[in-house]
mmCIF file of the N, C-alpha and C atoms, coordinates in Angstrom:
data_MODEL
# 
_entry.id   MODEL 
# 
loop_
_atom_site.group_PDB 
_atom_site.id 
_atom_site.type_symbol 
_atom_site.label_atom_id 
_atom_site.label_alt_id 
_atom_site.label_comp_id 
_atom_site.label_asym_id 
_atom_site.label_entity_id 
_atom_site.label_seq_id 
_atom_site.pdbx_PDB_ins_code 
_atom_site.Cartn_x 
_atom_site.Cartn_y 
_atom_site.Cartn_z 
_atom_site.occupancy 
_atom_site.B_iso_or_equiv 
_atom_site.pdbx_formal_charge 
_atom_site.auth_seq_id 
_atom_site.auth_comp_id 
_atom_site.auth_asym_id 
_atom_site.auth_atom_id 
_atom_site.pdbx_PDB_model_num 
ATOM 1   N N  . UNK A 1 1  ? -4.748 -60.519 -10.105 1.00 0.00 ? 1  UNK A N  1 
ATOM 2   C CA . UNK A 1 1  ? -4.183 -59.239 -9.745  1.00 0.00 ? 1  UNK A CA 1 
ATOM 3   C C  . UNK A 1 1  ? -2.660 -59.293 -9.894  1.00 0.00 ? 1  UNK A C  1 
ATOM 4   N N  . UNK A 1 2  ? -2.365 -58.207 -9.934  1.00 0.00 ? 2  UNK A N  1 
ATOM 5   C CA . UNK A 1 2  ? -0.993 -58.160 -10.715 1.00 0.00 ? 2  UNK A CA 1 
ATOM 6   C C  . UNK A 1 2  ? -0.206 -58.192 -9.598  1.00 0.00 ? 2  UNK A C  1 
ATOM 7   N N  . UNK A 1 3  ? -0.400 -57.108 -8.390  1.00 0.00 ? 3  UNK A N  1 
ATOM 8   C CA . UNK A 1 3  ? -0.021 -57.337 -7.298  1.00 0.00 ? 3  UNK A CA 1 
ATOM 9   C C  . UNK A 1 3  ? 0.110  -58.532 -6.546  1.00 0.00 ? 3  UNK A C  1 
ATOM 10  N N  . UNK A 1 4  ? -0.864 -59.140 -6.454  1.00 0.00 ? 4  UNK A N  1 
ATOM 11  C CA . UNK A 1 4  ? -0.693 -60.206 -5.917  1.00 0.00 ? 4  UNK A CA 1 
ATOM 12  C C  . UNK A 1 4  ? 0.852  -61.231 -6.457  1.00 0.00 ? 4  UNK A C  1 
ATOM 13  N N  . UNK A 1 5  ? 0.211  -61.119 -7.645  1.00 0.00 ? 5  UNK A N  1 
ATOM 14  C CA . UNK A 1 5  ? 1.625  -62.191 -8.094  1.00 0.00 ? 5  UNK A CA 1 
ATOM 15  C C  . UNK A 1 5  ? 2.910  -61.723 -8.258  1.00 0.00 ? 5  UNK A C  1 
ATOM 16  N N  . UNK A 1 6  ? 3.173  -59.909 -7.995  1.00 0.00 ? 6  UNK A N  1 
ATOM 17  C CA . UNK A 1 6  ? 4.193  -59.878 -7.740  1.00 0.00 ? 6  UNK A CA 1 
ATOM 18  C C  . UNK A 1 6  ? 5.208  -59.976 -6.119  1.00 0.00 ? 6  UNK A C  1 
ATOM 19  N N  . UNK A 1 7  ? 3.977  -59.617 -4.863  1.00 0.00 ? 7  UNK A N  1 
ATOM 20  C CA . UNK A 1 7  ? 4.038  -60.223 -3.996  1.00 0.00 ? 7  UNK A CA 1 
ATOM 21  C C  . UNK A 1 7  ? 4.520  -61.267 -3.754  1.00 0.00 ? 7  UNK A C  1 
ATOM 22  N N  . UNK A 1 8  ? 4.047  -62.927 -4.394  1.00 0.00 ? 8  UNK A N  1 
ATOM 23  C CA . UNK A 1 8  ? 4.003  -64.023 -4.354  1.00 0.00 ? 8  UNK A CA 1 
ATOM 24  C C  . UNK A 1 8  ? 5.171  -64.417 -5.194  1.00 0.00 ? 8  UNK A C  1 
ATOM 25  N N  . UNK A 1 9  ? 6.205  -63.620 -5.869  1.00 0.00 ? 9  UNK A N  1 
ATOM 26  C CA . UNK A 1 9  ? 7.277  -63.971 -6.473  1.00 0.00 ? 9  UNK A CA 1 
ATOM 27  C C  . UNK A 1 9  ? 8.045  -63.740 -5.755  1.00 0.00 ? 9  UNK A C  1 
ATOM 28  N N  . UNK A 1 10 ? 9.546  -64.068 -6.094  1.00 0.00 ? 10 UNK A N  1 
ATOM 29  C CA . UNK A 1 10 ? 11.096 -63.962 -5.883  1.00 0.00 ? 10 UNK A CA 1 
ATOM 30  C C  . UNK A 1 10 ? 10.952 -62.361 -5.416  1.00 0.00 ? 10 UNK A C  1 
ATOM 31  N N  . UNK A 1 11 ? 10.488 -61.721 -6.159  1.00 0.00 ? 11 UNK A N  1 
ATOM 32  C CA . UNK A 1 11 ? 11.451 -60.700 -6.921  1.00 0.00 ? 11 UNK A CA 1 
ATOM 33  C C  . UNK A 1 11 ? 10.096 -60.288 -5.263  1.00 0.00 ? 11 UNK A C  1 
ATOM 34  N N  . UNK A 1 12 ? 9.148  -60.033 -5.468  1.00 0.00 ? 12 UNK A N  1 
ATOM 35  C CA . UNK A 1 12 ? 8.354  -59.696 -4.049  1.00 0.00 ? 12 UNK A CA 1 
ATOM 36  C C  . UNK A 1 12 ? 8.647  -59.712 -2.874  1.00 0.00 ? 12 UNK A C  1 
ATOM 37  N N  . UNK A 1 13 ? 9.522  -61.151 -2.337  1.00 0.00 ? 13 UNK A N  1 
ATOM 38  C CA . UNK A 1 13 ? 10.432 -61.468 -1.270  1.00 0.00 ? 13 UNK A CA 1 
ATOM 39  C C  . UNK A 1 13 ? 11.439 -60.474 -1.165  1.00 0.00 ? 13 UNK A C  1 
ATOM 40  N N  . UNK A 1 14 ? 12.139 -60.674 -1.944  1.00 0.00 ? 14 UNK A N  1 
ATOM 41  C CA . UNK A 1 14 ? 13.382 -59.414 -2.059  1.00 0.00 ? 14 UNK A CA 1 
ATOM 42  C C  . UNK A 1 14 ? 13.604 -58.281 -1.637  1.00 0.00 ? 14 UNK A C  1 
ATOM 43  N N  . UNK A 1 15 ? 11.835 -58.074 -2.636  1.00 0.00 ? 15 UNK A N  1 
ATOM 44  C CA . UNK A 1 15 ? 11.594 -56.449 -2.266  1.00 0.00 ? 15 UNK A CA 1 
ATOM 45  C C  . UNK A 1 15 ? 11.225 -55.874 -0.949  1.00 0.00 ? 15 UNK A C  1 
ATOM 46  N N  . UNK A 1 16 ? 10.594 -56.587 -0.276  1.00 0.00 ? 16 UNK A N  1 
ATOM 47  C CA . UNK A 1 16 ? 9.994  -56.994 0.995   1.00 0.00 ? 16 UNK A CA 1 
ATOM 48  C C  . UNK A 1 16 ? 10.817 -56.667 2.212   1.00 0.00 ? 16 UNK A C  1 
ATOM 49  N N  . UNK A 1 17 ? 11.886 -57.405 2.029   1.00 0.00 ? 17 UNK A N  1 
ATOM 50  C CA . UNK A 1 17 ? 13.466 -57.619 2.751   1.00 0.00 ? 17 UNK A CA 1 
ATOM 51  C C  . UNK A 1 17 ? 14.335 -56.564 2.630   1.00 0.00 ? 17 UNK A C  1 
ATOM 52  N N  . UNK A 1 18 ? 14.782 -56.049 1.227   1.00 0.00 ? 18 UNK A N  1 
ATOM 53  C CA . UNK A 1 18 ? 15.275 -54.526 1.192   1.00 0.00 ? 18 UNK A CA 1 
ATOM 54  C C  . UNK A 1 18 ? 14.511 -53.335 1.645   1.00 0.00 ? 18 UNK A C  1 
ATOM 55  N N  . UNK A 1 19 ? 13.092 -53.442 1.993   1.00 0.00 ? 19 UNK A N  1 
ATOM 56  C CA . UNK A 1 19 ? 12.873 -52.201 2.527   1.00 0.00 ? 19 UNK A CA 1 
ATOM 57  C C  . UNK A 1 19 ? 12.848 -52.542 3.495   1.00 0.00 ? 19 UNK A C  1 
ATOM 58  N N  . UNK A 1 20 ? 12.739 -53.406 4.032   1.00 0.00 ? 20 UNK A N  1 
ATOM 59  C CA . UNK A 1 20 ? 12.793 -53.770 5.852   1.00 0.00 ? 20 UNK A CA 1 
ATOM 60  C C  . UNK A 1 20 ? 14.246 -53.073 6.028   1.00 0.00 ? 20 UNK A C  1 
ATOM 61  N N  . UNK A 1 21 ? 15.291 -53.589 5.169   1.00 0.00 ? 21 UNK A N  1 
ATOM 62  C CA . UNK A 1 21 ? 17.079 -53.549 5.346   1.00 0.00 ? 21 UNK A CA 1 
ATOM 63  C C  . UNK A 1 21 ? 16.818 -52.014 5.473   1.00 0.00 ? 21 UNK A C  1 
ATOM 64  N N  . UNK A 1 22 ? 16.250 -51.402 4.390   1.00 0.00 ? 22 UNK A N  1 
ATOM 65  C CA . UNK A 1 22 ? 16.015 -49.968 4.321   1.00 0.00 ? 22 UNK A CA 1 
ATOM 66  C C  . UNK A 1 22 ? 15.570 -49.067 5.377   1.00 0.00 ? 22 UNK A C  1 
ATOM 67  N N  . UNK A 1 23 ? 14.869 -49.477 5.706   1.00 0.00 ? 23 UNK A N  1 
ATOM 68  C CA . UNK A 1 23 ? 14.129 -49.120 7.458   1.00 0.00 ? 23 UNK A CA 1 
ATOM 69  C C  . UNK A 1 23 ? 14.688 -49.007 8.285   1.00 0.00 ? 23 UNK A C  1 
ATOM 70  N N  . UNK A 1 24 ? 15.495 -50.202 8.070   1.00 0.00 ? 24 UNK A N  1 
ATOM 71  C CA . UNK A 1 24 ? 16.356 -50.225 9.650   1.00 0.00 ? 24 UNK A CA 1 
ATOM 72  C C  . UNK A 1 24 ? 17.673 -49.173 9.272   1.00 0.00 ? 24 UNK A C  1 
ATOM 73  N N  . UNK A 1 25 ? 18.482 -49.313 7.970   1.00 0.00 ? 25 UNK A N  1 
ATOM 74  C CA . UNK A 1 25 ? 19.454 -48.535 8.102   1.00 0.00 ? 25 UNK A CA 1 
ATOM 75  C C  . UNK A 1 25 ? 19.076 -46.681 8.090   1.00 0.00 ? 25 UNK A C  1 
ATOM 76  N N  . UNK A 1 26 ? 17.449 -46.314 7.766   1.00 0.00 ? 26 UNK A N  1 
ATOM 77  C CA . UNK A 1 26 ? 17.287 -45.167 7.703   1.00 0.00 ? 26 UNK A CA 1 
ATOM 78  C C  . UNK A 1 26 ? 17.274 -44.676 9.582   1.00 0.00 ? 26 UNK A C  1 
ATOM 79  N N  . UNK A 1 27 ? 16.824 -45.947 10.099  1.00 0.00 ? 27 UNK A N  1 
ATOM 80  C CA . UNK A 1 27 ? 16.399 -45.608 11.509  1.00 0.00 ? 27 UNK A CA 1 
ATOM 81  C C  . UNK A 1 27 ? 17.951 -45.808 12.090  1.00 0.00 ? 27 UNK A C  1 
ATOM 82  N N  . UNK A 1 28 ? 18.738 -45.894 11.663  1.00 0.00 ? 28 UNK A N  1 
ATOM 83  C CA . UNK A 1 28 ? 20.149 -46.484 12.544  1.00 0.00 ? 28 UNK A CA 1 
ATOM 84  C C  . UNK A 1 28 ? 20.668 -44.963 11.897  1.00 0.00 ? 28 UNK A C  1 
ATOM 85  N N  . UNK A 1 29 ? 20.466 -44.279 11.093  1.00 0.00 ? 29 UNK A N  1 
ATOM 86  C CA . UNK A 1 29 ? 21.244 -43.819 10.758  1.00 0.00 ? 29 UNK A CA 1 
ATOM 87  C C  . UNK A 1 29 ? 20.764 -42.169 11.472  1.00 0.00 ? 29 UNK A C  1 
ATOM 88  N N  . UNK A 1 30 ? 18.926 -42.041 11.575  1.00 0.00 ? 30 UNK A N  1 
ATOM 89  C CA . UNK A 1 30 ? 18.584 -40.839 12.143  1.00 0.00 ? 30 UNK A CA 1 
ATOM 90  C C  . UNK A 1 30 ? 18.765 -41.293 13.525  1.00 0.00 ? 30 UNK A C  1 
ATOM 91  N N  . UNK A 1 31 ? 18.517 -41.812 14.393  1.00 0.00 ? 31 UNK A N  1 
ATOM 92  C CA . UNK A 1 31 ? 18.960 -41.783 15.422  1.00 0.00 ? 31 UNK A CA 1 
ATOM 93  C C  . UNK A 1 31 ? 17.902 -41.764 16.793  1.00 0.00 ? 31 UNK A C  1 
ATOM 94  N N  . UNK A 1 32 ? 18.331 -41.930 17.733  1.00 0.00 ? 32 UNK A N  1 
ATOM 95  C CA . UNK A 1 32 ? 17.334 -41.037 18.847  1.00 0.00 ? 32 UNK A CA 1 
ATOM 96  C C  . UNK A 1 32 ? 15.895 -41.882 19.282  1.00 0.00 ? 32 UNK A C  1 
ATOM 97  N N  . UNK A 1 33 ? 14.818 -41.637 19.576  1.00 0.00 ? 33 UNK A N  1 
ATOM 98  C CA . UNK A 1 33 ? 13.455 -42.308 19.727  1.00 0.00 ? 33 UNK A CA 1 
ATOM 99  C C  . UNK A 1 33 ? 13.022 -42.901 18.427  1.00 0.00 ? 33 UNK A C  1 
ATOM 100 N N  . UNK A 1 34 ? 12.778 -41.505 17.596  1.00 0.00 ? 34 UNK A N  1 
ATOM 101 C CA . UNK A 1 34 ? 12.362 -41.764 16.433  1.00 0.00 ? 34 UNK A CA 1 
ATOM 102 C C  . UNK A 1 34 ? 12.966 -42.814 15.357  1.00 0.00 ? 34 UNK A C  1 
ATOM 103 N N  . UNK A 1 35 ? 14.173 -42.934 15.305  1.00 0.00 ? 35 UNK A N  1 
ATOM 104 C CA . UNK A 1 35 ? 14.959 -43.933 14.866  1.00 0.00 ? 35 UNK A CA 1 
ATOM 105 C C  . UNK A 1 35 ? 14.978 -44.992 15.221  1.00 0.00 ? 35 UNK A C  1 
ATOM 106 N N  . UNK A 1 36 ? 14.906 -45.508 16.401  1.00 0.00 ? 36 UNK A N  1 
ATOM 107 C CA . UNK A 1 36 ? 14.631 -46.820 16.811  1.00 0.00 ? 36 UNK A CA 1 
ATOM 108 C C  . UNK A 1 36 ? 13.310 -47.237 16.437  1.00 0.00 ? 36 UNK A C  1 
ATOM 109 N N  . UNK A 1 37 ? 12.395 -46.833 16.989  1.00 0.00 ? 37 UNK A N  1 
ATOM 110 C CA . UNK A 1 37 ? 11.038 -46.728 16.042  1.00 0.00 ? 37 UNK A CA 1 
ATOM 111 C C  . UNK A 1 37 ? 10.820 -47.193 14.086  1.00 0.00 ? 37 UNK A C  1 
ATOM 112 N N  . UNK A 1 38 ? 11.473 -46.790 14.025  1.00 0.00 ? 38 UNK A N  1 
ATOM 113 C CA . UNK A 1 38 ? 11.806 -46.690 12.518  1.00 0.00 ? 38 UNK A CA 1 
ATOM 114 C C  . UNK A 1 38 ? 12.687 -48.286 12.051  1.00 0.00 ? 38 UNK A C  1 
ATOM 115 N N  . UNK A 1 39 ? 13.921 -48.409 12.996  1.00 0.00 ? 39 UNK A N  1 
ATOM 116 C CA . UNK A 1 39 ? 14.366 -49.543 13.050  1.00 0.00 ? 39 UNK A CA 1 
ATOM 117 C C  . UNK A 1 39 ? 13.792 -50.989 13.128  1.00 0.00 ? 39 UNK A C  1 
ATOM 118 N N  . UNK A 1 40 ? 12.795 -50.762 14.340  1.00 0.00 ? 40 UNK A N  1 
ATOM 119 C CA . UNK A 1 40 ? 11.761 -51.956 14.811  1.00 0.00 ? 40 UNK A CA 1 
ATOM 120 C C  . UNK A 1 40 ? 10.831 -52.035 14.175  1.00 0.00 ? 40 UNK A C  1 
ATOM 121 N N  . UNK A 1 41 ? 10.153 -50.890 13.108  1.00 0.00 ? 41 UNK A N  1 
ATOM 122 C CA . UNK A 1 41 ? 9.395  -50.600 12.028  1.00 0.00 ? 41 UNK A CA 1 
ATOM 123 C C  . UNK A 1 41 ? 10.090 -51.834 11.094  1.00 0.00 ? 41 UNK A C  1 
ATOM 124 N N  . UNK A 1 42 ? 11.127 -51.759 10.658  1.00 0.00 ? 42 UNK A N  1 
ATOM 125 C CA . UNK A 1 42 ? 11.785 -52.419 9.689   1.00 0.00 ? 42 UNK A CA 1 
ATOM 126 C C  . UNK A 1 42 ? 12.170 -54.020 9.706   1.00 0.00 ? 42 UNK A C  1 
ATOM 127 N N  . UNK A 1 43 ? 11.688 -54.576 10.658  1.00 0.00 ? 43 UNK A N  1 
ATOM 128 C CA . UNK A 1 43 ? 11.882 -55.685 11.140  1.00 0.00 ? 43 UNK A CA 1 
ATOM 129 C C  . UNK A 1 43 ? 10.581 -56.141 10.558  1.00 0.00 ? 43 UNK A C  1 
ATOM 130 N N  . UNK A 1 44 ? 9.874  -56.017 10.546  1.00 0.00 ? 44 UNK A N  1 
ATOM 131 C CA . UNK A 1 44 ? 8.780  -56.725 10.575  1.00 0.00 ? 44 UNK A CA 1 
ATOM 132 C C  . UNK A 1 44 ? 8.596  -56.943 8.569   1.00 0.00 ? 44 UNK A C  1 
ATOM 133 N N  . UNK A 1 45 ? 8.891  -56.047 7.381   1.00 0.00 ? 45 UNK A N  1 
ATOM 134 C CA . UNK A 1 45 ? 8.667  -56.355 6.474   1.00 0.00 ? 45 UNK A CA 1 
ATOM 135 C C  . UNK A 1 45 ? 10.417 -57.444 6.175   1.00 0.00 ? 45 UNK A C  1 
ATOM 136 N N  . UNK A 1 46 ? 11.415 -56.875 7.002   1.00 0.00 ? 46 UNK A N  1 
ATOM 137 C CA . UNK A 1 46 ? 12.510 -58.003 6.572   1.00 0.00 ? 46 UNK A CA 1 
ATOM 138 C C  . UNK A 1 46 ? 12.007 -59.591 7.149   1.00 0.00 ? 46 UNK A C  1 
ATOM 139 N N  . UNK A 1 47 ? 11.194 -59.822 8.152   1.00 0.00 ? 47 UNK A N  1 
ATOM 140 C CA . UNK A 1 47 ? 10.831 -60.685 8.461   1.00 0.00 ? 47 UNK A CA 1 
ATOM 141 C C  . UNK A 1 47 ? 10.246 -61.182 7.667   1.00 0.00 ? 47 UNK A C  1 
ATOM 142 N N  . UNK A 1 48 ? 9.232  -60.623 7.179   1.00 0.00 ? 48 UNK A N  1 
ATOM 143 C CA . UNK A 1 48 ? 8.040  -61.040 5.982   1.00 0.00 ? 48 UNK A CA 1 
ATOM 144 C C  . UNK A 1 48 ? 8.792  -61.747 4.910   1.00 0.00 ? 48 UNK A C  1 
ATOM 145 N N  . UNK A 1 49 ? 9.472  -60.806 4.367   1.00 0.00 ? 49 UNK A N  1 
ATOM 146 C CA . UNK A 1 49 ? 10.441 -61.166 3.321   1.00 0.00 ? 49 UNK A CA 1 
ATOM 147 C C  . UNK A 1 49 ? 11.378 -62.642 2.899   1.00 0.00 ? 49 UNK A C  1 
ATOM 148 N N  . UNK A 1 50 ? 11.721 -62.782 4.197   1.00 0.00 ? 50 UNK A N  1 
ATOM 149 C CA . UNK A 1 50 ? 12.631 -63.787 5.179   1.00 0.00 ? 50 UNK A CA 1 
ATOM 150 C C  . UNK A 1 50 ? 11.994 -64.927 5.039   1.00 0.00 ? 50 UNK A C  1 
ATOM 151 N N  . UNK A 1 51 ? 10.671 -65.030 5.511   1.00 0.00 ? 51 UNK A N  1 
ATOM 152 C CA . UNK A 1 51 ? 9.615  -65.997 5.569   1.00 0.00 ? 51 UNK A CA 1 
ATOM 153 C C  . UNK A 1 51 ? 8.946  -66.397 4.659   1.00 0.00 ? 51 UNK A C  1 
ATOM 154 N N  . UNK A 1 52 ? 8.902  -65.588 3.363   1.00 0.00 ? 52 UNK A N  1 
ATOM 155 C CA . UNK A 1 52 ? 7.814  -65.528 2.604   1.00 0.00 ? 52 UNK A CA 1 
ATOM 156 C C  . UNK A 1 52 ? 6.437  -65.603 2.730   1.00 0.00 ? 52 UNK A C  1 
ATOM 157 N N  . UNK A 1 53 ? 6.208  -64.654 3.591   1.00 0.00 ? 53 UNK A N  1 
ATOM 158 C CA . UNK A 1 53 ? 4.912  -63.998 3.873   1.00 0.00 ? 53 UNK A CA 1 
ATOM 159 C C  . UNK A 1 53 ? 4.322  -62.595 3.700   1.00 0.00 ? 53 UNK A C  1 
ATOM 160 N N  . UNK A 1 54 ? 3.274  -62.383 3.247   1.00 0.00 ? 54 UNK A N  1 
ATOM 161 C CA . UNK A 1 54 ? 3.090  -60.988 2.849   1.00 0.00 ? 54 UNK A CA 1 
ATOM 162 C C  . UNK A 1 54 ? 1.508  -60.912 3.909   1.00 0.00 ? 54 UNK A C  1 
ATOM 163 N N  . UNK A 1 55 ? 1.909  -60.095 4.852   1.00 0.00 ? 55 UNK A N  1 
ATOM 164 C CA . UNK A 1 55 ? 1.525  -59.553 5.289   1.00 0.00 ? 55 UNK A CA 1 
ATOM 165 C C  . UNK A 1 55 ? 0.111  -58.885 5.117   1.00 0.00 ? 55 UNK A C  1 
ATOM 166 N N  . UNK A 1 56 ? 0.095  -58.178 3.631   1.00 0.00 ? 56 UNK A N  1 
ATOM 167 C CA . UNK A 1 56 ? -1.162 -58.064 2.924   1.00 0.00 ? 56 UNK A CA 1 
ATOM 168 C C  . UNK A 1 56 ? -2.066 -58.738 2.576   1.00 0.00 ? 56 UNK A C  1 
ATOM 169 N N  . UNK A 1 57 ? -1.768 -59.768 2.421   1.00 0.00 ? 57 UNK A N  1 
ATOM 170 C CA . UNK A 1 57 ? -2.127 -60.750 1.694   1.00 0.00 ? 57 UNK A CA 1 
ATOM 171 C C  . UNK A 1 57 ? -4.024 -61.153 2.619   1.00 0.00 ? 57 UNK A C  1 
ATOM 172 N N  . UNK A 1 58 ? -4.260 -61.371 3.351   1.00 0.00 ? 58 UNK A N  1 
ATOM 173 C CA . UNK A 1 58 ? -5.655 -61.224 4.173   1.00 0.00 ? 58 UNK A CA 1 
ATOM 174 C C  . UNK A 1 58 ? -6.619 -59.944 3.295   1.00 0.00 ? 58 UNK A C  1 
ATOM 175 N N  . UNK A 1 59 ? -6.103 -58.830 3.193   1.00 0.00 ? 59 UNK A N  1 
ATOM 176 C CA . UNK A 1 59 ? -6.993 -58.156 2.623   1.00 0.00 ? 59 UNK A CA 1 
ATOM 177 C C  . UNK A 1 59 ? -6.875 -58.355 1.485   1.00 0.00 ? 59 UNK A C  1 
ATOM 178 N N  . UNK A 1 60 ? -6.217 -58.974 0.377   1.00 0.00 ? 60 UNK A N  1 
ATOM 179 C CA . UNK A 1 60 ? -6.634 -59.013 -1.148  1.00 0.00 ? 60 UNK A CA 1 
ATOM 180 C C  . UNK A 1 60 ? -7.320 -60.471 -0.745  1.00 0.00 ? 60 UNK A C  1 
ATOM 181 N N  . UNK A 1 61 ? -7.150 -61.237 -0.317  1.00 0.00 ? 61 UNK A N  1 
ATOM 182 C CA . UNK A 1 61 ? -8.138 -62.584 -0.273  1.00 0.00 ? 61 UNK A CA 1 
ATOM 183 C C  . UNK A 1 61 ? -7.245 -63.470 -0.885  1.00 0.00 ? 61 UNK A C  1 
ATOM 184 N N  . UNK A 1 62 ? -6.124 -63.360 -0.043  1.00 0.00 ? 62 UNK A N  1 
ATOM 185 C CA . UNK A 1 62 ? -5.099 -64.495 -1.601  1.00 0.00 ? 62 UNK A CA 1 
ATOM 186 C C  . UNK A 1 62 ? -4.311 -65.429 0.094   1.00 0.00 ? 62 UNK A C  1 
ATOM 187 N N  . UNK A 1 63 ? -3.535 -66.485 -0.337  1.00 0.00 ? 63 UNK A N  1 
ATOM 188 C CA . UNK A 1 63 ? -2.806 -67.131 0.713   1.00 0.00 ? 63 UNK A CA 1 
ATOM 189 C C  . UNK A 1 63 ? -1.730 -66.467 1.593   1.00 0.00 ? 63 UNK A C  1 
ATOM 190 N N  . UNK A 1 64 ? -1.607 -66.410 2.674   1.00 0.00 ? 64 UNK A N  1 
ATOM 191 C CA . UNK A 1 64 ? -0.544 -65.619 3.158   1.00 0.00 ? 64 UNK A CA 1 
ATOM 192 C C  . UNK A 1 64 ? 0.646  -65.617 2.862   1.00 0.00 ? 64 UNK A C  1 
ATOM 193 N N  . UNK A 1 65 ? 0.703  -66.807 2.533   1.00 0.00 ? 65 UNK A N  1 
ATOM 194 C CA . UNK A 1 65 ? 2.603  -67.594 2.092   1.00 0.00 ? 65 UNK A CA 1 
ATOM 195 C C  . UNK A 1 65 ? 2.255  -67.741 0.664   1.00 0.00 ? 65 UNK A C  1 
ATOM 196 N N  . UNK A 1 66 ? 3.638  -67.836 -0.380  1.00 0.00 ? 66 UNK A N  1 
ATOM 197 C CA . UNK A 1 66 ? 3.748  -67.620 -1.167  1.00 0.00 ? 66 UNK A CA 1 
ATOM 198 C C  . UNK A 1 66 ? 3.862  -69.478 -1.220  1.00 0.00 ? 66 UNK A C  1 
ATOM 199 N N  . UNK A 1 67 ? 3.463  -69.903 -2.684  1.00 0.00 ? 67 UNK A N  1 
ATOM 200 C CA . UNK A 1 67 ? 3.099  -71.586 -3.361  1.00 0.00 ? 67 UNK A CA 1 
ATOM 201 C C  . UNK A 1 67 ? 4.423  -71.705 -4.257  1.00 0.00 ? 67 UNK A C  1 
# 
């Protein structure tokens, strides 16, 4: 799967991490309940990212961490 191995690359990590970055600065930037929400939303794929772990990875049937 194509996904998978782009997941399991560099370029997957990255991507992973900028939308987390993305998350958080959309939630820092609206503000209020909903924004924090949005913020703490965003933690969790920069984490992934961070770690090299994909999260998805259980439902395609592939390793959680990237080899």
């Amino acid at each position: 799967m194509k996904i998978v191995k782009l997941m399991n690359s560099p370029q997957g990590r990255a991507g992973r991490a900028l939308a987390g970055v993305a998350l958080i600065a959309a939630g820092v930037l609206t503000g209020g309940p909903g924004g924090l929400v949005l913020a703490l939303a965003g933690l969790v794929p920069l984490a992934a990212g961070g770690t090299g772990t994909c999260l998805g990875a259980p439902l395609l049937r592939t390793p959680l961490r990237a080899r």
